[in-house]
C-alpha positions as CSV (number, residue, x, y, z in Angstrom):
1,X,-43.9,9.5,-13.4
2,X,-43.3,6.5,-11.1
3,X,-40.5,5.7,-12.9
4,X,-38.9,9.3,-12.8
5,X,-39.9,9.5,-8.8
6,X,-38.1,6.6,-8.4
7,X,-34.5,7.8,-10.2
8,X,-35.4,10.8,-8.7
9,X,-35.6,9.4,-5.1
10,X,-32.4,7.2,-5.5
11,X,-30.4,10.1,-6.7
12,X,-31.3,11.9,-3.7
13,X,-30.3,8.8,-1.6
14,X,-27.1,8.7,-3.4
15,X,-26.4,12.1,-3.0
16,X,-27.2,12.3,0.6
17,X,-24.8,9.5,1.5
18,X,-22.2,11.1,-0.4
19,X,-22.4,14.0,1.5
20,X,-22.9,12.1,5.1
21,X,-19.5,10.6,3.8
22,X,-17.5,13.5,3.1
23,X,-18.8,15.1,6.2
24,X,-17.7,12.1,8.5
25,X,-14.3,11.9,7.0
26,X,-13.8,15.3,8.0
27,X,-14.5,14.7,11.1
28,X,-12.6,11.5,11.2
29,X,-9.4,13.8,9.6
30,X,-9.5,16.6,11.7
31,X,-9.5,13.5,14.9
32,X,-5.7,12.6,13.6
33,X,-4.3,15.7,14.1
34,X,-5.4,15.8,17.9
35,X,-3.3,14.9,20.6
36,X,-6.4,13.5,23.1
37,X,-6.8,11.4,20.1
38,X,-3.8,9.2,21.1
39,X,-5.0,7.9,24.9
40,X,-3.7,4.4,25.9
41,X,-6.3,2.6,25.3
42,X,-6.3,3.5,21.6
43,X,-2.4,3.2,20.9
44,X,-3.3,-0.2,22.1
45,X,-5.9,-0.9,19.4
46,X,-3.5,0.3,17.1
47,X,-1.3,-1.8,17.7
48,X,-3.5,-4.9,16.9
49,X,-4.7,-3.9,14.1
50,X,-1.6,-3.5,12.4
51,X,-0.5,-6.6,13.7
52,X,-3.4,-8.2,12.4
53,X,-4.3,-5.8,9.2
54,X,0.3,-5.8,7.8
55,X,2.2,-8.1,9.7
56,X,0.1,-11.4,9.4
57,X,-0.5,-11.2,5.8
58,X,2.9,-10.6,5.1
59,X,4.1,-14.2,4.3
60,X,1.1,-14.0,1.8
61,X,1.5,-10.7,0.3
62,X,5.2,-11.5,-0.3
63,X,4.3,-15.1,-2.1
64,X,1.7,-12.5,-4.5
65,X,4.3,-10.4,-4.8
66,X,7.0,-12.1,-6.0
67,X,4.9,-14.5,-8.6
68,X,2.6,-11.3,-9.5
69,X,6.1,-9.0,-9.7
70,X,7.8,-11.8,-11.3
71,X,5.1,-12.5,-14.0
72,X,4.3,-8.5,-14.9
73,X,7.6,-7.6,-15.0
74,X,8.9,-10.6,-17.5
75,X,5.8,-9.5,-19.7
76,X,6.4,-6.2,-19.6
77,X,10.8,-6.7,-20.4
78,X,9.3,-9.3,-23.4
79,X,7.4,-6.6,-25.0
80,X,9.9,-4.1,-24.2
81,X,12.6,-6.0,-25.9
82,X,10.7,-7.0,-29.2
83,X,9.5,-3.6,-29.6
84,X,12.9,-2.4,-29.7
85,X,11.9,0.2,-26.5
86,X,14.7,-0.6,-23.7
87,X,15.6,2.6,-23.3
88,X,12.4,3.6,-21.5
89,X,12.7,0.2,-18.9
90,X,13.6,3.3,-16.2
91,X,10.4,4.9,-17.1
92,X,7.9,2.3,-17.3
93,X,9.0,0.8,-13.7
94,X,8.5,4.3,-11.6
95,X,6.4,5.9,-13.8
96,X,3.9,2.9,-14.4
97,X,4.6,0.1,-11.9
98,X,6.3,2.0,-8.7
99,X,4.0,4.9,-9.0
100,X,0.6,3.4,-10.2
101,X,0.6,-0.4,-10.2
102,X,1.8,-1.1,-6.6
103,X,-0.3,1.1,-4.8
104,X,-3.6,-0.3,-6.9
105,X,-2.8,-4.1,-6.4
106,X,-1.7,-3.1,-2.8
107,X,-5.1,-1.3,-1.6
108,X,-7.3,-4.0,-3.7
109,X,-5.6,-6.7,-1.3
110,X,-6.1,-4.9,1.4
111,X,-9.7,-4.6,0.6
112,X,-10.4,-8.0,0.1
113,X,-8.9,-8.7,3.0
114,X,-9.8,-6.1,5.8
115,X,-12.1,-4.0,4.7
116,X,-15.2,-6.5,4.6
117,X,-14.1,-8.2,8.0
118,X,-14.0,-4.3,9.3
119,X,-17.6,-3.5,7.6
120,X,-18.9,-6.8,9.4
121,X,-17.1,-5.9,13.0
122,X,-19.0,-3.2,12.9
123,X,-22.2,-4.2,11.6
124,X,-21.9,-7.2,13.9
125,X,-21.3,-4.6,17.0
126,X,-24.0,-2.4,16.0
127,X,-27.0,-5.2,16.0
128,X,-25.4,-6.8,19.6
129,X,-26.0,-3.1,21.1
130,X,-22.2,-3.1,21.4
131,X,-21.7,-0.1,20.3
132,X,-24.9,1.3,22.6
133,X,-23.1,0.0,25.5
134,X,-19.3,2.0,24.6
135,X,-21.7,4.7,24.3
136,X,-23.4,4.3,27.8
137,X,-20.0,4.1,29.5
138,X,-18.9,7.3,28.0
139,X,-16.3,5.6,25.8
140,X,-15.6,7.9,22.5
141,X,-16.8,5.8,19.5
142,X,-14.6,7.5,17.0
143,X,-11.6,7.4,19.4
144,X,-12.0,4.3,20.4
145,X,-12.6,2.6,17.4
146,X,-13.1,4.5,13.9
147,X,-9.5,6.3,14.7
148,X,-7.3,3.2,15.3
149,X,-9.0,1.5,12.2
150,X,-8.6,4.5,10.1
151,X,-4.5,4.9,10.8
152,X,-4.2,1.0,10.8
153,X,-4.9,2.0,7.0
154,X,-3.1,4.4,6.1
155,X,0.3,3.0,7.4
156,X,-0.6,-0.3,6.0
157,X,-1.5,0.7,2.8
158,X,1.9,2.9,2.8
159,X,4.5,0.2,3.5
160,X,3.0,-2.9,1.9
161,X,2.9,-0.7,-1.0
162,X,6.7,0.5,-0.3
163,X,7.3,-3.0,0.0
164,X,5.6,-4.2,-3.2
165,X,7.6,-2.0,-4.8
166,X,10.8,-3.1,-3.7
167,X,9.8,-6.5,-4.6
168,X,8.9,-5.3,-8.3
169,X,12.6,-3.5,-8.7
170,X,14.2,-6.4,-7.5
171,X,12.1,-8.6,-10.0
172,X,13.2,-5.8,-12.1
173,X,16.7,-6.3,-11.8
174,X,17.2,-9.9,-12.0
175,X,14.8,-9.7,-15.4
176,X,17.1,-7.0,-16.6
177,X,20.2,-8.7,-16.0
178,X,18.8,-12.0,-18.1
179,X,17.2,-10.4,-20.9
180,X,19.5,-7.2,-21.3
181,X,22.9,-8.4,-19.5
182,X,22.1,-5.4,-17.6
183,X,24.5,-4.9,-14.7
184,X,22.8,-3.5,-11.2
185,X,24.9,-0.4,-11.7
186,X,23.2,0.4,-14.8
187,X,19.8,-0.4,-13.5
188,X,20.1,1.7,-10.7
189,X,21.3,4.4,-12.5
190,X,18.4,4.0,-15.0
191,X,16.2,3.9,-12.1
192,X,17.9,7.0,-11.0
193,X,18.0,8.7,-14.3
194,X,14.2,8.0,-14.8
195,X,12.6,9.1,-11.0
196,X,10.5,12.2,-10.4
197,X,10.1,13.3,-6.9
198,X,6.8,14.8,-7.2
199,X,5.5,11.4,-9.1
200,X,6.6,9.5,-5.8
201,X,5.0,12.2,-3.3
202,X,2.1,12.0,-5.2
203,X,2.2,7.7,-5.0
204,X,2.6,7.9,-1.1
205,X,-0.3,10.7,-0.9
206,X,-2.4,8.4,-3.1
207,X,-1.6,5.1,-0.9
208,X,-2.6,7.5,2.5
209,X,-5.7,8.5,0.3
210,X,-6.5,4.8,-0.4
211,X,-6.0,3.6,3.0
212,X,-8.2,6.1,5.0
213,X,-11.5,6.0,2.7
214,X,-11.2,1.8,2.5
215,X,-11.7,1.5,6.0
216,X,-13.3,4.5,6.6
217,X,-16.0,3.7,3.9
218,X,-16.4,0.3,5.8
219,X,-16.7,1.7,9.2
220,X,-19.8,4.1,8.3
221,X,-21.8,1.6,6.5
222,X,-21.0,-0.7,9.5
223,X,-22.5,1.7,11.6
224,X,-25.6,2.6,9.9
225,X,-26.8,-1.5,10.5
226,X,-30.0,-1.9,12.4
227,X,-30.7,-4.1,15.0
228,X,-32.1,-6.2,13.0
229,X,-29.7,-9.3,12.0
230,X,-30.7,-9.3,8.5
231,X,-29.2,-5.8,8.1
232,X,-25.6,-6.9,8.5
233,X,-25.3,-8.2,4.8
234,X,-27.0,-5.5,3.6
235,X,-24.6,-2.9,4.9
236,X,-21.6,-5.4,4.2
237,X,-22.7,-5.1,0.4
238,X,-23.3,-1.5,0.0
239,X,-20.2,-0.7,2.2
240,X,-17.8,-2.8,-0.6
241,X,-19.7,-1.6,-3.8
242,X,-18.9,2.3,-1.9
243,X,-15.0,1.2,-1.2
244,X,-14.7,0.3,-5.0
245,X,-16.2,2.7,-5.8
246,X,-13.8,5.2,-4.2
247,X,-10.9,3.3,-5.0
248,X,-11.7,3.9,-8.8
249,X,-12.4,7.5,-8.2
250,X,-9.1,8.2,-6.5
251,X,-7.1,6.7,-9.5
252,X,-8.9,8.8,-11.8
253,X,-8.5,11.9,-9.5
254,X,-4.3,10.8,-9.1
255,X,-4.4,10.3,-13.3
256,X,-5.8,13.6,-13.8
257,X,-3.5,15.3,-11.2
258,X,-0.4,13.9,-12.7
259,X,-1.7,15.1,-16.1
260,X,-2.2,18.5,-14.5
């Protein structure tokens, strides 16, 4: 019985938190759509955070992008060429690589890098009564900062991921034009030829998906720290297993929607 009480007890926990999340990212999304949303002080925040979260890392993320782009697309033509199956090159980069590949390599970076420095902000401001303090000045938490956090995302998410796959097509086109004497006429054409609108709305939806729950998932956990130091890893911890956790969801969900 102990045993059962205690799956029992951590099912409930799970299922509790699941629901505390999807209630506070409705919140969070109905907060975007609001003009009073927008004040000064948070177009400011904004700003920084996209500074910080897109523009810094992009000598970095172009380096991984070009060796990782470089490296997948070279398999990728190898196989392609031995197996006798050029004809579906056009496919395989926006249906596979533009479509699926970019925006998952895009949003794990993205994660490694911001989402754990955003769970710890917040942990960090929680135990230091920081947050208490926004609160007894009358300063809108969610406004102030969940919202600028939570946009920072979704834009980032959406043009490193544009950019990543800009970076793959060129690869793309260079690797064609060695191993196929493929002229960039052709490839574009090909490219063309093999693009379906809905597959790329659905991409873009998928990166905006992927970029509100990895730093809204952070944020939350951050929030729920105690004042207790000793709390902050633990938060940090559960926060990343929850983002991963999401991430792997919303492929599946974006795999069974395209099947759909």
């Amino acid at each position: 019985m102990s045993l059962f009480e205690k799956l029992g007890n951590q099912v409930i926990r799970m299922i509790s938190g699941f629901a505390g999340t999807i209630a506070f990212s409705g919140k969070v999304f109905l907060r975007i759509f609001q003009r009073k949303t927008y004040s000064s002080a948070m177009r400011e925040v904004l700003v920084n955070q996209i500074y910080f979260t897109a523009v810094q890392i992009l000598p970095l993320f172009l380096l991984v992008s070009i060796l990782f782009g470089s490296l997948f697309i070279g398999i990728v033509f190898s196989l392609l060429k031995e197996l006798g199956l050029t004809q579906f090159i056009g496919h395989i980069l926006m249906g596979l690589i533009v479509t699926e590949l970019s925006p998952f390599l895009t949003v794990l970076l993205i994660t490694l890098r911001s989402s754990a420095a955003i769970n710890t902000e917040m942990a960090v401001m929680k135990v230091n009564r920081e947050i208490r303090t926004l609160e007894i000045f009358r300063i809108d938490i969610i406004d102030y900062l969940v919202m600028p956090r939570i946009i920072n995302g979704i834009i980032s998410i959406v043009l490193l991921s544009s950019l990543f796959s800009i970076v793959l097509l060129a690869s793309g086109n260079l690797f064609s034009r060695v191993m196929f004497g493929m002229s960039t006429d052709v490839y574009s054409n090909l490219l063309l030829n093999s693009t379906d609108f809905s597959d790329i709305v659905i991409a873009l939806l998928k990166c905006a998906v992927y970029g509100f729950f990895i730093t809204l998932i952070p944020i939350r956990f951050g929030l729920r720290a105690s004042r207790e130091l000793t709390s902050i890893p633990v938060v940090v911890s559960q926060g990343m297993v929850n983002v991963f956790a999401a991430i792997l969801m919303i492929e599946v969900l974006s795999l069974l929607t395209k099947l759909l």
